[in-house]
ROBA-883061 format. One record per residue: x, y, z of N, C-alpha, C in turn. Coordinates in pm, whole numbers, plus 50000, padded with zeros to 5 digits. Each point is the difference from the previous one (the first is absolute). Layout:
XYZXYZXYZ
...
REM end
This chain:
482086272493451499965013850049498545004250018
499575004150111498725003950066499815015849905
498345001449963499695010549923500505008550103
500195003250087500385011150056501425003850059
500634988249948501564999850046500675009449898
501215009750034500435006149929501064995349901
499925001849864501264988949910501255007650024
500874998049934501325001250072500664997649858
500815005949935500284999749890501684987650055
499994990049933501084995150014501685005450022
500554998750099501525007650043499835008550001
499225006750088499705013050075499475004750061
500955008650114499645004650136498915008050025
499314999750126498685006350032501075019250015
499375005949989500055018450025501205000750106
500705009950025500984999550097499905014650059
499514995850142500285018650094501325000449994
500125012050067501685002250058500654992850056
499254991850098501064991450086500524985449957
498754997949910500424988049915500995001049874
500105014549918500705002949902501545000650110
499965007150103500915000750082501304983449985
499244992050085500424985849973499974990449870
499425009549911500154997049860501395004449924
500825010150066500945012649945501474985949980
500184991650032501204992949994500234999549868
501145008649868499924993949861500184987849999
500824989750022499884986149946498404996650045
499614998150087498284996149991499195011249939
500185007749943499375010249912499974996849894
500924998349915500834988649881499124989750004
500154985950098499174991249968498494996949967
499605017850062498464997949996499345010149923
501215004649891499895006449826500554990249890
499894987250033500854995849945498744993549860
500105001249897499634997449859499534988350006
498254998950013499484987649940499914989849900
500314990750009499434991949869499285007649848
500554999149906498945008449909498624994049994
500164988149996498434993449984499365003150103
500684998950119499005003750102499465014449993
500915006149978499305015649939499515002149916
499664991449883498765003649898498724989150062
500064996950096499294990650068499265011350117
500395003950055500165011950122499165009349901
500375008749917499575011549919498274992549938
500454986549950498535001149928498554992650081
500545000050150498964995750114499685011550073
501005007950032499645010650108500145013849943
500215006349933499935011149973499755004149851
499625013149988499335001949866501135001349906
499885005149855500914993549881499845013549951
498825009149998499235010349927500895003549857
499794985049917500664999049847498635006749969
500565013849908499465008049894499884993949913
498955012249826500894995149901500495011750019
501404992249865501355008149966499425010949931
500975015150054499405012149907500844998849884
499305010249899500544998349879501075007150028
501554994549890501015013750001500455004349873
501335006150007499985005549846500294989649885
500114988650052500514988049921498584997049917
498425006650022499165002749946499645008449935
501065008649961499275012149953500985001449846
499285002049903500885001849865500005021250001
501375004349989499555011250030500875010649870
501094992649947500745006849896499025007849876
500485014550047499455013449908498565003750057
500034994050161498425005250094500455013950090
498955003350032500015010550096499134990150132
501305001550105499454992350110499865008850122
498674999950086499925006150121500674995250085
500835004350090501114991050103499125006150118
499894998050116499945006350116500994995250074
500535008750055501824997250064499725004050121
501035000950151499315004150096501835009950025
499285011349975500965007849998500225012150136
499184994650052499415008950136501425001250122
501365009049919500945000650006500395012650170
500824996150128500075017250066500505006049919
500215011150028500205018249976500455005550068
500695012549996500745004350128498995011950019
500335011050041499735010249993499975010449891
501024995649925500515007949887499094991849849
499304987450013499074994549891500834991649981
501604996850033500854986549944499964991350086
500144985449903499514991250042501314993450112
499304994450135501104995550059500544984749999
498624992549948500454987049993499374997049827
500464992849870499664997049939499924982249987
500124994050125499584985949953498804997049945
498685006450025498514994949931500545001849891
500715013349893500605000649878500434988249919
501184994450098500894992749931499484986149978
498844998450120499474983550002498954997949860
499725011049975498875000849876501124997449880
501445004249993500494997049862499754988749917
500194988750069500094986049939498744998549884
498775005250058498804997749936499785012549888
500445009350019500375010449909500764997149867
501404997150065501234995249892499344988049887
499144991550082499654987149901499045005149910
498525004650085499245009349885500535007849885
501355008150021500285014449906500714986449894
500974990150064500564992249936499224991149871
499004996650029499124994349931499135006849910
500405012950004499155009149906498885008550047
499854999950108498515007550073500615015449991
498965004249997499905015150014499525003650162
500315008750112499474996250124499525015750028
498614994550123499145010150010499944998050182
501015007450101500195001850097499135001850110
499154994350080498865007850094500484994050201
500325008250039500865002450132499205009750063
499845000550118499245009050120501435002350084
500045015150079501135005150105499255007250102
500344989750067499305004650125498525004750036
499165007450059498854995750027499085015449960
499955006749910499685012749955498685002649986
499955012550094498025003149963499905006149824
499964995349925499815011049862501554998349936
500115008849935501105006049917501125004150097
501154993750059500895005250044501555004549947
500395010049989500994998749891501394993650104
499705002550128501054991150098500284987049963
498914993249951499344986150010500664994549832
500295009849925500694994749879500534992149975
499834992549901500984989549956501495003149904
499915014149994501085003549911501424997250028
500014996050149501684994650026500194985549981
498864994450015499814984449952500474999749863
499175005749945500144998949823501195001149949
500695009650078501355006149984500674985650016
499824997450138501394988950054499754988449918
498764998549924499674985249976500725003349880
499905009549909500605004749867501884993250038
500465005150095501504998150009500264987550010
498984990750095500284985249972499694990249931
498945006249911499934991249874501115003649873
500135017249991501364999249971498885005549794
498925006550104499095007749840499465009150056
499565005649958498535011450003498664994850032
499655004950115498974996250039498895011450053
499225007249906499175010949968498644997250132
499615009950090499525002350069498565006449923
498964995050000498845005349994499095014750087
499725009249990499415011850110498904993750056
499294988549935499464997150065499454984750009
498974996950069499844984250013498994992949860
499155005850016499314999249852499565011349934
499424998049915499515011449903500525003049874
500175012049957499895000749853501644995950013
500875008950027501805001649988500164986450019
499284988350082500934990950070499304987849851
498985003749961499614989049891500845002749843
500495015450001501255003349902500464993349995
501365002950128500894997750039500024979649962
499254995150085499574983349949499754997049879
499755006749906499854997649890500915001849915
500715009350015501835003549948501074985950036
499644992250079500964996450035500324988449917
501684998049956500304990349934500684987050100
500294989749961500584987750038501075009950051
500034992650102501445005650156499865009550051
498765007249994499955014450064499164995650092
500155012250148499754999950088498975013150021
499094999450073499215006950018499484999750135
500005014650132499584994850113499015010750003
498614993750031498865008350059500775007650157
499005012549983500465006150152499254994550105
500444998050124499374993050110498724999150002
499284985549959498854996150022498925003250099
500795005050125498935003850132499515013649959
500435008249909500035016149962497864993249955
499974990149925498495000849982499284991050147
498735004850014499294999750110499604985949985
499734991249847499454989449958501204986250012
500855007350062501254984949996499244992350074
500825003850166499284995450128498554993850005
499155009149922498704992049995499984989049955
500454998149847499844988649895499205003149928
500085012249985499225007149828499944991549907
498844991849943500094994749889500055008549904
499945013350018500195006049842501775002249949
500285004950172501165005750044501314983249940
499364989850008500424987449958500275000449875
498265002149901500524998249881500825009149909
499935014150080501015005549935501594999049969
500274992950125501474995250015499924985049920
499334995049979499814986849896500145006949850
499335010549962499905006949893501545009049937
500554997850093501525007849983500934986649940
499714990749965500704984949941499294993749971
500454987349927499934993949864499224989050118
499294996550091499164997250071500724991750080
501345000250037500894990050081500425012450139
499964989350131500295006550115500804989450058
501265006050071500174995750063500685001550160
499764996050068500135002850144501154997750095
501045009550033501124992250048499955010650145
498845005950060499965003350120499844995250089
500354990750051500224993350130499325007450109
500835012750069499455004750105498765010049970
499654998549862498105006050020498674988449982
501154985449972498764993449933498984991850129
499875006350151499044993450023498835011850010
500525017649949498815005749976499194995649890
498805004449945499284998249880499455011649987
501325005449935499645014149928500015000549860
499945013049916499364993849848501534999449942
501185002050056501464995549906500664986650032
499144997550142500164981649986499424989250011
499005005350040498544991549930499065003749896
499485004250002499055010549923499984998849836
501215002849970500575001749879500294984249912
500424988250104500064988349923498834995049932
498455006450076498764994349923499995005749859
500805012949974499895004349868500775001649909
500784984850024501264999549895499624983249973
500554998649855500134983349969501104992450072
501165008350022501004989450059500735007650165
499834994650101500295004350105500934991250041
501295002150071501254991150064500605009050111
500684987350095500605007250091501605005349891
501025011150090500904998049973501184992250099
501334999249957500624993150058500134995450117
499715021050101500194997550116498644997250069
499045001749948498365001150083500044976750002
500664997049868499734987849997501024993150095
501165003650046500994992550092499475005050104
499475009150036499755001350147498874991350013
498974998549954498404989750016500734987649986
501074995849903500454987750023500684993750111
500975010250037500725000950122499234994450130
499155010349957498824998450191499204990249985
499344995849901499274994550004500354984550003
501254998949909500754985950042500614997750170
500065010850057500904996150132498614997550091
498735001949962498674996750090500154982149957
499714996849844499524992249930500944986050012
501085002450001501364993649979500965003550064
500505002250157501315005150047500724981350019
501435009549967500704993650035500204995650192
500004990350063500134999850156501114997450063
499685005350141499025005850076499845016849929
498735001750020499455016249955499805007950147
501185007449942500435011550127499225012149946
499045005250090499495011249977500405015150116
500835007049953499735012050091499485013650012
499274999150099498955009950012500365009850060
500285013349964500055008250106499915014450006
500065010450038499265017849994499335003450112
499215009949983499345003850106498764995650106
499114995649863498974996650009499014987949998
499374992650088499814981149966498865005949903
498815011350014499245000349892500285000049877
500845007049959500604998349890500654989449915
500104990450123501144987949891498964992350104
498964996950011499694991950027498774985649916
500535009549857499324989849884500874992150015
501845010249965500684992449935500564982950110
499665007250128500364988350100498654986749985
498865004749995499224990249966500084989949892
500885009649922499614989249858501674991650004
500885005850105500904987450013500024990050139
498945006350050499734988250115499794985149933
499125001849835499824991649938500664995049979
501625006749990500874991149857501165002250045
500725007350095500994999850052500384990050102
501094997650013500524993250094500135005550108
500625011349963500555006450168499295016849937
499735007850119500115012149968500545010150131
500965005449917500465012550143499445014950010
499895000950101499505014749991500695007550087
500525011349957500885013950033499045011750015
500735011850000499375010250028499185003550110
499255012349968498965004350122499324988750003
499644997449881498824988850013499964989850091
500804996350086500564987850073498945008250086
500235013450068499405000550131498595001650024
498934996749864498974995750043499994981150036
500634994149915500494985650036500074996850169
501115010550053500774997150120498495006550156
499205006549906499125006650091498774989850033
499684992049834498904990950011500624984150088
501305005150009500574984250101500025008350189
499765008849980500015004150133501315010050073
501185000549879500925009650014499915011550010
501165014050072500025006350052500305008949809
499525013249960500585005649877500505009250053
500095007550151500455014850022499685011449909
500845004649952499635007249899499795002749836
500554985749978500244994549874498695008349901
500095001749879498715000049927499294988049976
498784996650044499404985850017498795004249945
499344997349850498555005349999499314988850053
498975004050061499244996550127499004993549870
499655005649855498894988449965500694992349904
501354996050036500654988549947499794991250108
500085003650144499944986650067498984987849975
499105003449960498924988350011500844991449883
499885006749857500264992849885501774990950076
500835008750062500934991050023499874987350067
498935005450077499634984450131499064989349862
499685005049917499164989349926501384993449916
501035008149960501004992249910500684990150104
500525002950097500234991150139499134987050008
498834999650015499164989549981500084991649884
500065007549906499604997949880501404989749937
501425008650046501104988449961500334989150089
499004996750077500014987450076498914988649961
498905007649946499164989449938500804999149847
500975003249976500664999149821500964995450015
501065000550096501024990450017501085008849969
499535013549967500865008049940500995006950117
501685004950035500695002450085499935015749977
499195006750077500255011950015500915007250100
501045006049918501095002450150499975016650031
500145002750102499955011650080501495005250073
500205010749974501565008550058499874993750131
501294996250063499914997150138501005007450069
500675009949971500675013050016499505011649911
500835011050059499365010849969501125010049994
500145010349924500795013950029499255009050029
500015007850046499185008350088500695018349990
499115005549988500295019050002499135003950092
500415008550046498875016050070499145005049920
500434998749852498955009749933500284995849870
499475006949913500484995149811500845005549974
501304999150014501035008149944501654993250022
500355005849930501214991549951501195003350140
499965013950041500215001950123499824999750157
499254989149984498884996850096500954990750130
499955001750138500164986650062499744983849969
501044992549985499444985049937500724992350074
499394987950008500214990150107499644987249946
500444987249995499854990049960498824990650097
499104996249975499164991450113499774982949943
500544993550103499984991149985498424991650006
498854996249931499344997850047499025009949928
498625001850032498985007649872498945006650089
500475000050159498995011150105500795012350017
499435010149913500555017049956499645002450119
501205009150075499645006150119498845012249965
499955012050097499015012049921501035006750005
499795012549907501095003449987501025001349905
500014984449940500344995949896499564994849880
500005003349864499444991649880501144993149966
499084984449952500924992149870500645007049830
500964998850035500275009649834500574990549906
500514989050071500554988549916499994983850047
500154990749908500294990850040500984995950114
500374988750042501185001450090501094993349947
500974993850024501374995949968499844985049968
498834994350090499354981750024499535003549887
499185009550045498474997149865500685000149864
500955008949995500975004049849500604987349960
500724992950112500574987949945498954987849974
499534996250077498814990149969499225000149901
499375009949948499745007549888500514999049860
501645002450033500835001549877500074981749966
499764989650130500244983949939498674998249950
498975004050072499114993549868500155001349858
499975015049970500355004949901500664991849898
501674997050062500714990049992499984985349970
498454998450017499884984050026499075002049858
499425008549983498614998149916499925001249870
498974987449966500405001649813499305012549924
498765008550074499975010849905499365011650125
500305010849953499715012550136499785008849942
498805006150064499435009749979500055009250062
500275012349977500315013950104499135009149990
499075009750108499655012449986499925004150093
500605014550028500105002250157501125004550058
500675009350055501045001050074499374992950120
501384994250099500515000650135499635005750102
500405013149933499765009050095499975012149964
501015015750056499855014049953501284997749939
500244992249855501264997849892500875016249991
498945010550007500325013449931500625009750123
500334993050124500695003550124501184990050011
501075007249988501034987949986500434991050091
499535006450208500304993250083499314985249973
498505004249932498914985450000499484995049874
501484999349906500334994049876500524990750021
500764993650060500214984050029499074987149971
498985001250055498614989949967500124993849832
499725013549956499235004249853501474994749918
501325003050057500884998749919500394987049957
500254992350153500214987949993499074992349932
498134999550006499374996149935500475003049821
499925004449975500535008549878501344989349942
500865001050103501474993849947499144986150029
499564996850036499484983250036499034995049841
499345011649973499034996149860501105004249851
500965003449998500585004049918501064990250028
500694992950064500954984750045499214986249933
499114998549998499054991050077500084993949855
499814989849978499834988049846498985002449994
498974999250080498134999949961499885008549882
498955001149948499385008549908499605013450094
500435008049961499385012350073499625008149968
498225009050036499425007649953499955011950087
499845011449979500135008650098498595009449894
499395003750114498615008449989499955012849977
501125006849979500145012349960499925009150074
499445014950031499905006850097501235001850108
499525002150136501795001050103500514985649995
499514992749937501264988850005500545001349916
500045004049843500755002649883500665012850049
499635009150083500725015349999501164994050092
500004988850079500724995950083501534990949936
499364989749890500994995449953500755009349907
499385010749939500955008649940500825011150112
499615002150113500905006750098500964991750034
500014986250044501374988849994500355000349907
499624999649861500895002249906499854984649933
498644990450054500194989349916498454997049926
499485010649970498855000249887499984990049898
501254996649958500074990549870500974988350019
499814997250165500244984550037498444991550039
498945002749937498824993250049499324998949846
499384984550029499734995949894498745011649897
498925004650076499015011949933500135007350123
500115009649965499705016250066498715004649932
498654999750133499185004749887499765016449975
499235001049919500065019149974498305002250032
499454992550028498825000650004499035006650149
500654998350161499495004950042498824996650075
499335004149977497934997850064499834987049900
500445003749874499324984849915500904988750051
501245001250024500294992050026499774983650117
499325013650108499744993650106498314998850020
499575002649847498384997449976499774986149956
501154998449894500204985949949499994993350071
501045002150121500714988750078498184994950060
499585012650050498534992350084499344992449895
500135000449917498674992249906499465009549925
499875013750032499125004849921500165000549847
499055008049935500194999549845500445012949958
500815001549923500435012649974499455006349902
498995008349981499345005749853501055003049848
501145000650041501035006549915500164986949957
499904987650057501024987549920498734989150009
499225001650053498884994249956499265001449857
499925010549919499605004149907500874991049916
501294997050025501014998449878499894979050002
499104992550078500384988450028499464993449823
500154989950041499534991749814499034995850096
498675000049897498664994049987500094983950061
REM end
């Protein structure tokens, strides 16, 4: 192989436009060319061409001796609200139990620190008092709300507390020193327990603020909890170790936005599909027509570089080769099926098409582990819920290991109604899809072993 020849990762196809995914659409030859490598050849494949990014392991509670402690938890409780202050969804609640139940079980005394929503100062909107409430009913105790985040009442209050009691500071953002990473603002929340923290916020830990970073420099024993540790395991094994072929799908509004997460599986994926708006900077940098579609104009370049880019990697990037089509954003809108991915004017893409949905749903089908983030299309308009759905029923069918990225693809599998047919649902969000790029997350970086 000539230094300048491009490598080619063994059994697998160069990038696919439309017209080639087009003549690609047959399932039985779709099937044969998802069809499950050799394992050796795939730990052969993985440890020549693409990166591994093996951590060390963070610590978890299987490190921490904690019976008759007062432990700092940071939970990610950052729960909606209606209008009226009640809460409308309590899953962040319920995903924190596991790591709760084992702590109180084991004898810890617990010291609560949660942020709601995004508050200049002291908001009494912004309260945690319906949290405290609901979390009280599902642990099934009393769980005493602090007035405030630190200070004199909240170092009482921590100091009263016996084995199994619960204790929740009031929303962390209420002080100005979270967000920053107050080292004082740190050691005070270190100073409220027996010097053990531990971290089961997932969707705050790629900030480094002082309740999830900050605070581990000023304790002796820092651990993830249950759920902060299955989600880093989760993601970080499906980069490190997927099962094959690794189906990645990409999809939302925006290529800037997910365009770490597409880089960092150009590396390691087998195939990757992409849905959504995002296609029509793709379809613009190949020379296609978008009409009126939403197409951000400074995604095109980065799309024309991923285009390039999964042809020097060997990696199969596939593109909608139909389309559903509206007049406008709305569920009442004129819609029309287009065969093909040149949007008249006039018209925007609002969904996948019926090809793209099925072709789509066999990789899926074929692949040993898949990754999801992204709707289809406009999921939350029911004419141009088809895409999103079928994808959806395709990752929730499918034998692979399946991870789904949280955000509108999790709001999506819980609108089908199959949230808890996929192997991790993550709760994480922005971190989630920080991980996926490589980056380091300040929240779970702090917690790794030496």
């Amino acid at each position: 192989m000539g230094l300048l020849e491009p490598r080619r990762r063994p059994g697998r196809a160069p990038a696919l436009g439309p017209a080639d995914h087009r003549a690609a659409g047959d399932p039985a030859a779709r099937r044969t060319t998802t069809r499950r490598a050799d394992p050796t050849h795939r730990r052969t494949h993985m440890s020549t061409d693409a990166p591994t990014d093996r951590r060390a392991p963070i610590r978890t509670l299987e490190d921490l001796a904690v019976d008759g402690k007062r432990v700092f938890v940071r939970v990610d409780f950052n729960v909606p609200l209606d209008g009226d202050g009640a809460i409308t969804d309590d899953t962040r609640i319920q995903a924190a139990l596991p790591t709760l139940r084992r702590l109180l079980d084991e004898g810890a005394a617990l010291i609560l620190a949660a942020h709601l929503g995004r508050p200049k100062g002291v908001d009494p909107a912004l309260s945690l008092a319906p949290v405290a409430a609901r979390l009280g009913e599902l642990l099934g105790r009393g769980v005493a709300l602090s007035p405030e985040v630190v200070g004199a009442e909240s170092t009482r209050l921590a100091a009263a507390l016996e084995p199994g009691q619960v204790l929740m500071l009031e929303n962390v953002r209420f002080e100005p020193g979270e967000t920053k990473n107050d080292p004082d603002l740190a050691r005070a929340y270190a100073a409220l327990s027996d010097g053990i923290f531990v971290n089961d916020a997932f969707g705050a830990a790629h900030r480094a603020h002082a309740s999830t970073e900050g605070v581990a420099h000023h304790v002796e024993q820092a651990a993830a909890g249950l759920l902060l540790q299955g989600e880093v395991e989760t993601l970080e094994g499906i980069l490190a170790d997927p099962g094959r072929p690794l189906v990645a799908i990409v999809g939302g509004a925006k290529v800037t936005d997910k365009i770490g997460v597409i880089d960092a599986f150009l590396e390691r994926a087998d195939t990757i599909l992409i849905g959504g708006a995002m296609c029509f900077p793709f379809f613009k940098a190949q020379g296609h027509e978008v009409g009126s579609s939403l197409c951000e104009e400074a995604g095109v370049e980065p799309a024309a570089r991923a285009l390039r880019d999964a042809e020097l990697k060997g990696c199969r990037l596939l593109l909608p080769i139909d389309l559903s089509l509206g007049r406008e954003f709305s569920a009442t809108t004129e819609q029309r099926d287009l065969d093909g991915v040149d949007t008249p004017d006039g018209w925007m893409g609002l969904d996948i098409g019926p090809k793209t949905a099925a072709a789509y749903r066999e990789e899926i089908l074929g692949a040993g582990s898949v990754f999801w983030n992204g709707p289809m299309g406009a999921f939350e308009l029911e004419p141009f819920a088809p895409g999103t759905r079928t994808v959806a029923e395709a990752v929730a069918e499918t034998e692979a290991t399946t991870v789904v990225g949280g955000g509108d693809s999790a709001a999506a599998l819980q609108q089908f109604g199959l949230g808890d047919q996929v192997t991790h649902l993550s709760t994480g969000g922005g971190a989630s899809l920080e991980l996926i790029e490589g980056k380091a997350l300040p929240g779970v970086e702090v917690l790794r072993q030496a």
